[in-house]
C-alpha positions as CSV (number, residue, x, y, z in Angstrom):
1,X,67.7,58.9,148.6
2,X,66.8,58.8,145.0
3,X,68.7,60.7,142.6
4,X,66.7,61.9,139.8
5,X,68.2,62.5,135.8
6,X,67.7,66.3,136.2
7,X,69.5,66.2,139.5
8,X,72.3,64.4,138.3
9,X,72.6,66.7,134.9
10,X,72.9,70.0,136.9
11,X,75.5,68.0,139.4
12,X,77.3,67.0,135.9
13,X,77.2,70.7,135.2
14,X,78.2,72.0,138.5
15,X,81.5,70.2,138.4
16,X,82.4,71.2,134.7
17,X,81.7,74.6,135.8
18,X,84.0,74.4,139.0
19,X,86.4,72.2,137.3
20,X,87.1,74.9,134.1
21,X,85.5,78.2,135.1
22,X,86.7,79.1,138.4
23,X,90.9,77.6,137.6
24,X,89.8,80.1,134.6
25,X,88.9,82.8,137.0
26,X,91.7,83.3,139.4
27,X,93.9,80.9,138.3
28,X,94.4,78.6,140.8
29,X,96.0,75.9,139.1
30,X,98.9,78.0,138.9
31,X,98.9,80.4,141.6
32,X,101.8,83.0,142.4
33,X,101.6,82.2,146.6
34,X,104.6,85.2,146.8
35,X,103.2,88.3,148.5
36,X,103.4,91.5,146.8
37,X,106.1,93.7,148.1
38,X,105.8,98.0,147.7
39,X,108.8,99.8,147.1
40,X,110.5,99.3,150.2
41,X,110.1,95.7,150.5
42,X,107.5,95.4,152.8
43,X,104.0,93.4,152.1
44,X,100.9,95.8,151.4
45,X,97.2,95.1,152.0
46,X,95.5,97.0,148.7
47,X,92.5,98.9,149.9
48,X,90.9,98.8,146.6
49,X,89.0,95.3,147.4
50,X,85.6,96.5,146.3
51,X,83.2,93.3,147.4
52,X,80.0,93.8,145.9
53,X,76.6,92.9,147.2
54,X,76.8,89.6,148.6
55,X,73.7,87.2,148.1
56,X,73.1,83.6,148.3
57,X,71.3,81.6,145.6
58,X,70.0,78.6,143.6
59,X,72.2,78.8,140.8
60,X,74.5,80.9,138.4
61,X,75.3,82.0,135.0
62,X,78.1,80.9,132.8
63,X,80.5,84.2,134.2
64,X,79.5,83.0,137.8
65,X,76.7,85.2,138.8
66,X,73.9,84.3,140.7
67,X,70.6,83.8,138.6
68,X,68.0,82.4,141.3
69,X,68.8,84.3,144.3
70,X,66.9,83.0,147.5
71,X,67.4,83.3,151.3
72,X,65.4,79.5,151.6
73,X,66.7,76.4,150.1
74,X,66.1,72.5,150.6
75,X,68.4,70.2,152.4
76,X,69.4,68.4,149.7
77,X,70.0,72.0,147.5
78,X,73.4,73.3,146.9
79,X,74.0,76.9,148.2
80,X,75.7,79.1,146.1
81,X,77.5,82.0,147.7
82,X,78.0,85.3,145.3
83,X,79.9,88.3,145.8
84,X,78.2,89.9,142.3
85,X,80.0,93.2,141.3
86,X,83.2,92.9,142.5
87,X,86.7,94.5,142.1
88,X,89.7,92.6,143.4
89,X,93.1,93.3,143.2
90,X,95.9,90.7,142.0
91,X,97.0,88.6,144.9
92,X,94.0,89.2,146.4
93,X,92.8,85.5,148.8
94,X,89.5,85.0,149.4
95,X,87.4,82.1,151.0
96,X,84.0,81.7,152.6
97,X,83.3,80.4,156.0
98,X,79.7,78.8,156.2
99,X,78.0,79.0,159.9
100,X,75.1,76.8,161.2
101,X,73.4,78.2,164.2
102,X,76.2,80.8,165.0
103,X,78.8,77.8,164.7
104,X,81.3,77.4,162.1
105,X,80.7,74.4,160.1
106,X,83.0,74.5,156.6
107,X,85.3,76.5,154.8
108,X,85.5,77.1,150.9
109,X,88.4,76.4,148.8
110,X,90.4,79.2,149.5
111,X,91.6,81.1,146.0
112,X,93.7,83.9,144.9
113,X,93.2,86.3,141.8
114,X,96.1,85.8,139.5
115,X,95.3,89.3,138.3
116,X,93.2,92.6,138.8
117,X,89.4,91.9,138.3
118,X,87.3,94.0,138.3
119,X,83.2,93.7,137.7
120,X,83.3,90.4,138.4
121,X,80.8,87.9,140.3
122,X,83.5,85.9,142.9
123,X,81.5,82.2,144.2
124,X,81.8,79.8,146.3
125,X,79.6,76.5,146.3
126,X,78.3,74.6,149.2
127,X,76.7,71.0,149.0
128,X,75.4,68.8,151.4
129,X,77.6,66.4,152.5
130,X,76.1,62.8,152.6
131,X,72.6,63.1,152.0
132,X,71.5,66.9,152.8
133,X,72.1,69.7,155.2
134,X,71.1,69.9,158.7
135,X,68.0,72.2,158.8
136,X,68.5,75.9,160.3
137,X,69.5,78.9,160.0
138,X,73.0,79.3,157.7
139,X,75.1,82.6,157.2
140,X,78.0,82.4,155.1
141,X,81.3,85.1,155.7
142,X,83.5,86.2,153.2
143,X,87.2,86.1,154.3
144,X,89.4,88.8,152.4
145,X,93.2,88.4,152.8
146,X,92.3,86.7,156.3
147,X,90.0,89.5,157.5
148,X,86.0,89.0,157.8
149,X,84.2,90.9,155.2
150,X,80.4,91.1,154.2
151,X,78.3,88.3,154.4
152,X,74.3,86.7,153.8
153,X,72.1,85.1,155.7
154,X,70.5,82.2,155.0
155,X,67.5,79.1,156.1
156,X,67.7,75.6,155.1
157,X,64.7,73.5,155.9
């Protein structure tokens, strides 16, 4: 497989992006792994995890939104996962699961918001490992606190 220049640039940026934006973001560099306690000292789950429309797409802004969204993408195309519109509360975990064929295949980086966000585009980014995906049909889950929340559908071919 032959890499082109304009592959490699957007590659380059990918890793910036992940490397300063999403630490940024939820601030996982320095993450606070203590669960929140209520008043009488047991652990609460916050019901105001809002996860906004979840699509999957070709690329994303500079505050993590999705820009190209597409339900089709190459083998050797990254997949970008993006939960635009979001509010999540501080301590907050959230990961994506990726399925081929119905079968679970890889699971995100799992992060926690340092802080309430809200209006926010959460992603995730999945690449090919090797040389390119496996043809077929993807679907990719959001996990919230360890539960299964909304999730999109996907083809590679």
């Amino acid at each position: 497989m032959q890499l082109n220049s304009r592959t490699i640039v957007i590659g380059i940026i990918i890793v910036i992006v992940a490397i300063f934006v999403l630490p940024r973001l939820f601030n996982t560099d320095n993450v606070d792994n203590t669960p929140a306690d209520d008043s009488a000292g047991s652990q609460t789950v916050d019901e105001n995890i809002d996860l906004g429309r979840v699509v999957s797409a070709s690329s994303i802004d500079r505050d993590g939104c999705a820009t190209d969204t597409t339900a089709s993408f190459e083998v050797t195309e990254p997949v970008y996962v993006v939960a635009e519109d979001s509010n999540v509360p501080r301590g907050t975990s959230v990961f994506v699961r990726l399925y081929h064929e119905g079968q679970p295949v890889e699971d995100a980086p799992e992060i926690t918001a340092d802080q309430d966000y809200n209006n926010t585009c959460i992603n995730f980014i999945f690449e090919p490992e090797g040389s390119a995906f496996d043809p077929g049909s993807y679907e990719a889950e959001f996990i919230i606190n360890g539960n299964p929340a909304d999730s999109v559908s996907f083809e590679i071919r």
